[in-house]
C-alpha positions as CSV (number, residue, x, y, z in Angstrom):
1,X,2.9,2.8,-1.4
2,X,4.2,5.4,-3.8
3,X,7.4,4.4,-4.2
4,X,6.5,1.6,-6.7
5,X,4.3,4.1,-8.5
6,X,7.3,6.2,-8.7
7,X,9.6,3.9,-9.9
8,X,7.9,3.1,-13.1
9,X,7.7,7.1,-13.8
10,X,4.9,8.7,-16.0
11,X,3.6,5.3,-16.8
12,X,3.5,3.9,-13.0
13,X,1.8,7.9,-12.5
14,X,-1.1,7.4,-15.2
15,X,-1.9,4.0,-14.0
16,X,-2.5,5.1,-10.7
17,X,-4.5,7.8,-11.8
18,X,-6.6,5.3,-14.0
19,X,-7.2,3.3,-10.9
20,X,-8.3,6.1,-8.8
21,X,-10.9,6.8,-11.0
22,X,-12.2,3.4,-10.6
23,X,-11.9,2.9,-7.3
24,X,-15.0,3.0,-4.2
25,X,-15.7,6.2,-3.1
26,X,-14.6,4.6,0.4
27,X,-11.4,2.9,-0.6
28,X,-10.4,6.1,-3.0
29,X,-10.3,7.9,0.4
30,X,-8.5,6.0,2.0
31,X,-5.7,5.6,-0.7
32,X,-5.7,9.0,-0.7
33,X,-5.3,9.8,3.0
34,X,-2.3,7.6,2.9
35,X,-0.6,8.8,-0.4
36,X,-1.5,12.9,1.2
37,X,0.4,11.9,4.4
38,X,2.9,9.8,2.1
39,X,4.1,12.7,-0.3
40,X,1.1,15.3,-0.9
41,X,3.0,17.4,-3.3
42,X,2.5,13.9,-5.9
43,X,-0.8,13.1,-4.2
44,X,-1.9,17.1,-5.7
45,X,-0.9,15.9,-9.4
46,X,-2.6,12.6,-9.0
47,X,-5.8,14.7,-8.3
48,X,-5.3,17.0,-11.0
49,X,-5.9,14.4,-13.1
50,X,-8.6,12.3,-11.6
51,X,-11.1,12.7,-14.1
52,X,-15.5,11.9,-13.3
53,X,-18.2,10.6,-15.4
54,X,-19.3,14.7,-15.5
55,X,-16.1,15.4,-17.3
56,X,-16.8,12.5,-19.7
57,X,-20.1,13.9,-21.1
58,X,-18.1,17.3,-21.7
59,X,-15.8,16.1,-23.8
60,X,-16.5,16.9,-27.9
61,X,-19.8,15.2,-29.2
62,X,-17.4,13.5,-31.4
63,X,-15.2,11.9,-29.2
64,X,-18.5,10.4,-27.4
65,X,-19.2,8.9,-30.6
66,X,-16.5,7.1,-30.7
67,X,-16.8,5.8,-27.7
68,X,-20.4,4.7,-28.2
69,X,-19.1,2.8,-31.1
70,X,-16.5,0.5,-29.1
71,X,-19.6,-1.6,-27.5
72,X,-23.3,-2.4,-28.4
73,X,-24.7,-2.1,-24.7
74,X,-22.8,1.1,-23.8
75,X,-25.9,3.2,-24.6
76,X,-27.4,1.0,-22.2
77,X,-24.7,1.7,-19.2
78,X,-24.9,5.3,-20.6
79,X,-28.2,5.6,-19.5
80,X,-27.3,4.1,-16.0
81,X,-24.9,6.3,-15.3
82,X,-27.0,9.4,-16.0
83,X,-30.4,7.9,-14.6
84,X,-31.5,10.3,-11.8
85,X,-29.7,13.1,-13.0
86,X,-31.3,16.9,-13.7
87,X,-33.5,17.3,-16.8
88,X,-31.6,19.9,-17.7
89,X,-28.1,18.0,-17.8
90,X,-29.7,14.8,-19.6
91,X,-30.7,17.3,-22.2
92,X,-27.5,19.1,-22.6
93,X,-25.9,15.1,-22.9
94,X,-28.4,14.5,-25.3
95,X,-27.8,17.1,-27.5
96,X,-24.7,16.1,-27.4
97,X,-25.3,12.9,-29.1
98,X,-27.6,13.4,-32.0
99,X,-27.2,10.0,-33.7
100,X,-27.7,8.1,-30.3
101,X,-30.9,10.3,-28.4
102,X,-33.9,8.2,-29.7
103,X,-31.5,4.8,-28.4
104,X,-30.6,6.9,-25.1
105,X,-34.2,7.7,-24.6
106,X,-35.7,3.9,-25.0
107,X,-33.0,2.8,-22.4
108,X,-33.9,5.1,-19.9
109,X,-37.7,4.4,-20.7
110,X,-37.3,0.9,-19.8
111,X,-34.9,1.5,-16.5
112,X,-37.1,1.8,-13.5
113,X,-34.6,2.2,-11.0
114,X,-30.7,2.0,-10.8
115,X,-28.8,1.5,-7.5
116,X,-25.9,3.7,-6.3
117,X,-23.7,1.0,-6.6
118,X,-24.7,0.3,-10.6
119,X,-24.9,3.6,-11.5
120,X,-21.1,3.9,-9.8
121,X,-20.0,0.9,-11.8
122,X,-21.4,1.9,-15.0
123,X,-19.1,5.6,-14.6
124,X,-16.3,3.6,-14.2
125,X,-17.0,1.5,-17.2
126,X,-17.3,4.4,-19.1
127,X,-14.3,6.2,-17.9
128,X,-12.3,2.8,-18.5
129,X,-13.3,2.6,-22.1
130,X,-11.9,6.5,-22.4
131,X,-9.0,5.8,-20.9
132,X,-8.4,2.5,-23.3
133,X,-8.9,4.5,-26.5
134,X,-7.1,8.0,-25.3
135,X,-4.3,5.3,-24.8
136,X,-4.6,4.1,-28.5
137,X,-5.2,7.5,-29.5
138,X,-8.2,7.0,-31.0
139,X,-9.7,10.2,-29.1
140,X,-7.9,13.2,-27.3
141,X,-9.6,12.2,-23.9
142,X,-8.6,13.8,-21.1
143,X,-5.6,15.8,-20.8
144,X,-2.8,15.0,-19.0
145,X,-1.3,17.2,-16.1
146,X,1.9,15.9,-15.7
147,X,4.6,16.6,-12.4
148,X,8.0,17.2,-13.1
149,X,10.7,14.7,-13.5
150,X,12.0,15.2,-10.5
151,X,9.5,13.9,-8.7
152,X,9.9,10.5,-9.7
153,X,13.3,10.7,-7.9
154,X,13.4,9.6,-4.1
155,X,13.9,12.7,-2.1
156,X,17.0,12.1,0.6
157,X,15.7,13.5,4.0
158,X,18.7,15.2,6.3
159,X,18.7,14.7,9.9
160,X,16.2,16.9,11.9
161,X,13.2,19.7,11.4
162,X,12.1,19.0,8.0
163,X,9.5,20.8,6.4
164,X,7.5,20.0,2.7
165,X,5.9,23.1,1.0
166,X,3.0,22.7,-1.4
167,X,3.8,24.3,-4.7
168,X,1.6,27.6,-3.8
169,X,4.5,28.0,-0.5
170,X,1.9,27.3,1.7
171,X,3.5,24.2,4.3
172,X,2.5,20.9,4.0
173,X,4.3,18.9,6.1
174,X,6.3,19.1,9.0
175,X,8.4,17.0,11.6
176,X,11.9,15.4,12.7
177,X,14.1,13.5,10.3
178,X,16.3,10.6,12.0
179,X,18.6,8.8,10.4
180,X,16.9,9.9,6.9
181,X,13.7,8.9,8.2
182,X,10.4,10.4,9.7
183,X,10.7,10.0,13.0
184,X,8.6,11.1,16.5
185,X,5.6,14.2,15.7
186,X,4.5,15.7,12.8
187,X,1.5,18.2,11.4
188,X,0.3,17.0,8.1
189,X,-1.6,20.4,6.1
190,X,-4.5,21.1,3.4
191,X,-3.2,23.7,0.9
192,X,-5.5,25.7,2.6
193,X,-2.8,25.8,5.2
194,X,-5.6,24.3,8.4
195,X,-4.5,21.1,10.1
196,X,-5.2,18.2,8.5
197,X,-3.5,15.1,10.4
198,X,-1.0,14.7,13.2
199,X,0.8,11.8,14.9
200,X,4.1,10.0,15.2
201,X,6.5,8.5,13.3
202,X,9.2,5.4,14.2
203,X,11.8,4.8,12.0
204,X,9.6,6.1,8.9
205,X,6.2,4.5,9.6
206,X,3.7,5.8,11.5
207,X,3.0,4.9,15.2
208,X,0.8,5.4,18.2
209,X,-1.8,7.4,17.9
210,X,-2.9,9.9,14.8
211,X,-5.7,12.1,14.3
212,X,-7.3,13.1,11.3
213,X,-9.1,16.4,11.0
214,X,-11.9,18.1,8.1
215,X,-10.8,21.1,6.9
216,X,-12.9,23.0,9.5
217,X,-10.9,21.4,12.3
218,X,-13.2,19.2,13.7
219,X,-11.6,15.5,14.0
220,X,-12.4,13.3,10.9
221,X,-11.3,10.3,12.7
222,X,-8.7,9.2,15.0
223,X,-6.9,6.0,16.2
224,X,-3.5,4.2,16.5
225,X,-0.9,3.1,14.1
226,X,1.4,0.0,14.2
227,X,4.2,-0.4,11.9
228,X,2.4,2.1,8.8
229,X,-0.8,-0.1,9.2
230,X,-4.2,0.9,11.0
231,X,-4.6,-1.1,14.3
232,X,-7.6,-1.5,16.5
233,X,-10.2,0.2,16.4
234,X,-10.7,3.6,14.8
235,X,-13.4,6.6,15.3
């Protein structure tokens, strides 16, 4: 999966990022779990920079301005997206926006309930139009926390015990290396350094059966592998 992300560098890396931010909460986790057990040294970079609808509505009053601008219903999907939240944050978010609280104020008025799923989709909306004009440079956005060149480059693994350290030193990965390829057990690890998954390998995809486990050790889910792709049925 990340090797075509990798292959189109910094701009393959921000796309990614952009459609993480947009993705189900369900489907994020599962791209995730894949890309951790994948390469989670690139998987910690892409999460550096996964950015929410909370960091939207801290970014300068000004910026927010601008975005309002791009669209007539935003302040509309604006008031989807914090529908439900504490009086004390709407405030803060509407002080933010002096030229747009009376407008903010009738839309939540008339809103008399918003479902999890609409209030997801309207964040995303939001975070899309960010993205768009931070591309155009119309606004700073959100700052970018870029890996290293290097990264981008596929690693050549050697023949046997082969280990991948997280930045901090703490391990992240470990198991045998055949013919450049994972191959039989490994231990997947959190940066905490706790267990995180653990299964096999043939000829680099995974095989047999894995388990997945919360960072308290207690099994997140478990079930078998065929060929890289989930088979049967999981717990």
């Amino acid at each position: 999966m990340l090797d075509r992300i990798k292959k189109r560098t910094f701009e393959g890396f921000k796309e990614f990022v952009l459609n993480m931010e947009t993705t189900g909460t369900t489907s994020r986790s599962q791209i995730l779990m894949a890309g951790i057990l994948e390469d989670p040294i690139f998987m910690t970079y892409v999460m550096k920079n996964v950015r929410t609808f909370e960091d939207f509505i801290d970014l300068p009053s000004d910026e927010i301005d601008t975005v309002i601008k791009t669209q007539e219903q935003i302040i509309g999907v604006l008031a989807k997206c914090i529908y439900g939240m504490p009086e004390d944050k709407i405030l803060a978010f509407e002080n933010n926006i002096p030229k747009h609280i009376s407008k903010l104020k009738d839309e939540l008025s008339y809103l008399k309930e918003v479902t999890p799923s609409e209030k997801e989709g309207a964040k995303y909306f939001i975070l899309k139009i960010v993205r768009k004009l931070q591309q155009q440079e119309q606004i700073q956005g959100f700052k970018w926390h870029l890996p290293p060149q290097d990264m981008f480059h596929p690693k050549i693994l050697k023949d046997g015990q082969f280990e991948i350290y997280f930045e901090t030193g703490v391990l992240a990965a470990e198991g045998q290396v055949l013919k450049g390829k994972r191959s039989d057990a490994w231990k997947h690890f959190y940066d905490s350094g706790k267990l995180m998954a653990e299964g096999q390998y043939n000829d680099g995809l995974k095989t047999g059966v894995w388990v997945i486990y919360f960072g308290n050790g207690s099994i997140k889910a478990q079930g078998k592998y065929k060929a890289d792709l989930k088979h049967g049925q999981w717990r």
